[in-house]
N, C-alpha and C positions, 0 to 999 in steps of 0.2 A: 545905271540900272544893274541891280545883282543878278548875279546869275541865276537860272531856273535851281530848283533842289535838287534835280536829277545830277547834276553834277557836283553837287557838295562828295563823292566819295572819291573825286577825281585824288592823287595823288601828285599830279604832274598834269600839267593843265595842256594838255595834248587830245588830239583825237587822231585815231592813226587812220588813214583816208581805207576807202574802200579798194580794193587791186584786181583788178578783172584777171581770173583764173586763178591767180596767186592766193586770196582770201577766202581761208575755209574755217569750217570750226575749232580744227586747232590750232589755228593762227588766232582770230581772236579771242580763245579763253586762252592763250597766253598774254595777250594785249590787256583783258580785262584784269585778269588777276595781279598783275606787274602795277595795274594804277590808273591806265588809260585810256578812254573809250577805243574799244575793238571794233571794226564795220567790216563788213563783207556786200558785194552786189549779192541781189537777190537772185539773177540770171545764172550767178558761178555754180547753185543746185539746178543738177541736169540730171534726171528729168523735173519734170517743176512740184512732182511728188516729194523730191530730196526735200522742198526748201522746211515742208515740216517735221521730218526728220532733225535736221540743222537747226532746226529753232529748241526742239525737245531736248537736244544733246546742249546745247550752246546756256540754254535755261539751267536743265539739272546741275549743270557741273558748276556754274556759279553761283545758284545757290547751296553747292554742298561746298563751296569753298568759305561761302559767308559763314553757314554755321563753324564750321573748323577755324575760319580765322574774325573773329566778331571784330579783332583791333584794326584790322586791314582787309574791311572787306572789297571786293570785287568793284571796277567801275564796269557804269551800266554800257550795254552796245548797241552796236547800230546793226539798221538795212537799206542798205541803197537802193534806189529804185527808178529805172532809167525809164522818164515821163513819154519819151518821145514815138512817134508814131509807130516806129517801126517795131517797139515791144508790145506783143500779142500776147503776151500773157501776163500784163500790167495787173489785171483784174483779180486775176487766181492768187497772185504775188498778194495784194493788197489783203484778202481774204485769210491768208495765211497768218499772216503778219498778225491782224486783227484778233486769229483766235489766241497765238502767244503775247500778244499785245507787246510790240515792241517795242521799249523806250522810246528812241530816237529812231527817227526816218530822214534819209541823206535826198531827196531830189535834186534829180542832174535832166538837162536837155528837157528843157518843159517845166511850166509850172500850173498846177491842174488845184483850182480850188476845192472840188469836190473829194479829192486824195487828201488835200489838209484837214477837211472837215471830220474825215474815216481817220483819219489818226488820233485827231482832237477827240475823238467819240469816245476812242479805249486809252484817253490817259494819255497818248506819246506829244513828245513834239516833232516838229519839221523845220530841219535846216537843207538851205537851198543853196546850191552852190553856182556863185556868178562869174561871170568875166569882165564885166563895167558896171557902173550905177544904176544905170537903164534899165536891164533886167533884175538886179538887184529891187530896185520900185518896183515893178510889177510883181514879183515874188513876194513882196510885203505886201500890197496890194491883194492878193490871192489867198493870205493867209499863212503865210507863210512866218516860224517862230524867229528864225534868225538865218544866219547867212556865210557862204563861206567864199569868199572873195577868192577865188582861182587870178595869182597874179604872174607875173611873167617869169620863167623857171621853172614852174610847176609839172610834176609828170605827168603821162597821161592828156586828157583834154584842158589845157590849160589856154592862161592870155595871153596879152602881152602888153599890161599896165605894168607899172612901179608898182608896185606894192603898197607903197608911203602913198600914192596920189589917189590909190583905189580904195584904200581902207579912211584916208581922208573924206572924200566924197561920200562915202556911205555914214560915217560918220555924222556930216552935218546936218543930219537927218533922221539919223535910227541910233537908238541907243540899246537894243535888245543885241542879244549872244553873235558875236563874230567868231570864228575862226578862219588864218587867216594860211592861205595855203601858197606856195612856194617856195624851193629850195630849202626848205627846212629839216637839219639835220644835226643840230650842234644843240646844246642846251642856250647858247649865247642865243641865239636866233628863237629859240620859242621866248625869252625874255625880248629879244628885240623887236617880236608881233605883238607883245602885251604893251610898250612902249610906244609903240605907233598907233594904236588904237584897239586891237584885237584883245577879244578876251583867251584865246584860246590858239596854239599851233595846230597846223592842221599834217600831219607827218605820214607819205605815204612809200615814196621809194628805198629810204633806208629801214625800212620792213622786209623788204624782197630777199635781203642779205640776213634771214636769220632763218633759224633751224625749223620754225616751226610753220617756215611759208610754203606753200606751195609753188614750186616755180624748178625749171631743172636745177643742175649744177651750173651749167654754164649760163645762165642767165645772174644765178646769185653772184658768179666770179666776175660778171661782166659791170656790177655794181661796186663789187669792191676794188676794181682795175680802175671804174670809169672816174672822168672828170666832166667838167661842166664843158669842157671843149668838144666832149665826147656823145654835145645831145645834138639830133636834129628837128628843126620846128616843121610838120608837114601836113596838110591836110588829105593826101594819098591814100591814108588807108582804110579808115574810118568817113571821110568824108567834112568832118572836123578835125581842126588844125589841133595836133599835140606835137608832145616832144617824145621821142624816141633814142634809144641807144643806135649810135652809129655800128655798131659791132655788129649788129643783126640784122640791122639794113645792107649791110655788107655780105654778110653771109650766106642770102634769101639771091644774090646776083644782082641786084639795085645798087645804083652809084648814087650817095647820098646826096651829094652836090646837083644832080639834075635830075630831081623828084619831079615828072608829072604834076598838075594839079589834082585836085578828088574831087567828088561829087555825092554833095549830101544827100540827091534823090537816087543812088543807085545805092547806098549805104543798106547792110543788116547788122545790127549789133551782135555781136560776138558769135558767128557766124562767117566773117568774112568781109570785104568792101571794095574795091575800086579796083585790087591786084589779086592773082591767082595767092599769093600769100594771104597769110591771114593774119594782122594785128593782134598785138596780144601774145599769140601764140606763137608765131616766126619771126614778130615785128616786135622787140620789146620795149613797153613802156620807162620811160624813166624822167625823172628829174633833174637840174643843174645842182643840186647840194650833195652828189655823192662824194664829192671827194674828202669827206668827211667819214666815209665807211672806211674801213682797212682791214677788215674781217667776217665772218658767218658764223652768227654767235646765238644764243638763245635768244628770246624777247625779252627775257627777265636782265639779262645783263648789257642790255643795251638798254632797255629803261633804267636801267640804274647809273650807267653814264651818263644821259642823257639830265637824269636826276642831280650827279655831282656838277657838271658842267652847268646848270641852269644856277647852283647856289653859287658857283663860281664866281660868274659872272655878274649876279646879282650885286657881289660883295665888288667887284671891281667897280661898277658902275658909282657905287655909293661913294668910294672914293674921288673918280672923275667926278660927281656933279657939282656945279659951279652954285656956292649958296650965297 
């Protein structure tokens, strides 16, 4: 199945994941104009007034980049939007949305038929992001356009499938829009999720490492130091199991090695969770594919890495295959 048209202006078949705090408006109109779908959570405008502010700024500026560049215009963006109970202002978010009419909407944690219908209404689609097959079918089942396989590596709320065995399974069954999320940060690796069955990489922690993210200093240096040795898997702080920079875990007075468990009923999203620390903010997110960052560079020059390394490999590939 081809892809929806919304992504025919893709450049590089990436969608750069949402980043709790990190992702603002000028993170993703530098995502979009580079080639890439740009996303932001809808929760990172605070107060929930910002989020049409963000939408107005985020709109004008790529369409005034379309007019000025017609050969390379802009890829469309996303909004993320965390389904699950404890967002109280799911409602006013969805509203917002509606009146900029968002291209693409990312749901995480829940999947709400009535939210796919309000998208469907004004034009967008909806991609769901899963952890197994399971939810993955219900998310289809709900309405849901396509899907984005959270596999093990992944930062943030991620699984702990193969990769291969999850985008497998979903495969023998759905053939609409995949992107496929972990560890991905190399151009070899977004060809090696379109290989495995994905139509699309899903690239969220070597974002953190550029100019136009929001995130300190030391959280960007903490991505270009880190290695995949350097994540830890926990459900502590959030309540849901992710993966975190040991550096921060460290930092905050917590010994990585003897995390507590969490608890999804005492969980608020971005707000805080289980420790006087707060996720996110003192706890940093990240992925196993940083060691592929080695610098804090613009979005436009990491996508274009990103760009040579993907034709790279491509061409390597063509060589190894066995005809």
């Amino acid at each position: 199945m081809a892809l929806p048209a919304i992504f025919d202006r893709l450049r590089l078949p990436v969608i750069a994941s949402p980043l709790f705090i990190v992702s603002g408006p000028e993170l993703v109109i530098a995502q979009c104009k580079a080639g890439v779908v740009g996303s932001f959570p809808a929760l990172n405008a605070r107060p929930q007034s910002l989020l049409d502010e963000w939408l107005h700024q985020i709109s004008e500026e790529l369409a005034a980049w379309d007019r000025d560049h017609p050969d390379t215009p802009a890829a469309p963006f996303a909004v993320n939007q965390i389904v699950h109970r404890s967002n109280d202002r799911l409602e006013q978010d969805i509203a917002t949305c509606a009146k900029w009419k968002v291209p693409i909407t990312i749901t995480s944690l829940g999947a709400r038929e009535e939210l796919n219908q309000a998208v469907h209404g004004w034009g967008g689609i909806v991609l769901h992001d899963v952890i197994d097959d399971r939810f993955a079918r219900k998310a289809i089942e709900k309405g849901a356009d396509g899907l984005i396989p959270v596999a093990a590596g992944a930062g943030g709320h991620a699984g702990t499938q193969s990769p291969f065995a999850l985008v497998q399974e979903i495969r023998s069954w759905f053939d609409g829009p995949v992107a496929l999320s972990g560890a991905i940060a190399h151009g070899r690796s977004i060809l090696a999720a379109q290989a495995a069955g994905a139509d699309l990489a899903y690239i969220g922690s070597a974002f953190i490492a550029t100019a136009e993210a929001n995130a300190e200093a030391n959280y960007k240096n903490g991505i270009v130091g880190g290695r995949a040795g350097d994540i830890v898997y926990s459900d502590l702080f959030t309540g849901v199991h992710g993966n975190y920079l040991r550096s921060s875990i460290e930092a905050s007075g917590l010994d990585p090695d003897n995390l507590p468990k969490g608890d999804l009923k005492t969980m608020n999203f971005g707000s805080g969770g289980n420790t006087k620390v707060k996720a996110w903010k003192d706890i940093w997110g990240s992925g196993q594919g940083i060691g592929n960052i080695h610098a804090v560079r613009p979005v436009a020059e990491f996508v274009a890495q990103l760009q040579s390394e993907y034709r790279d490999a491509y061409q390597e590939l063509q060589a190894k295959i066995i005809r």
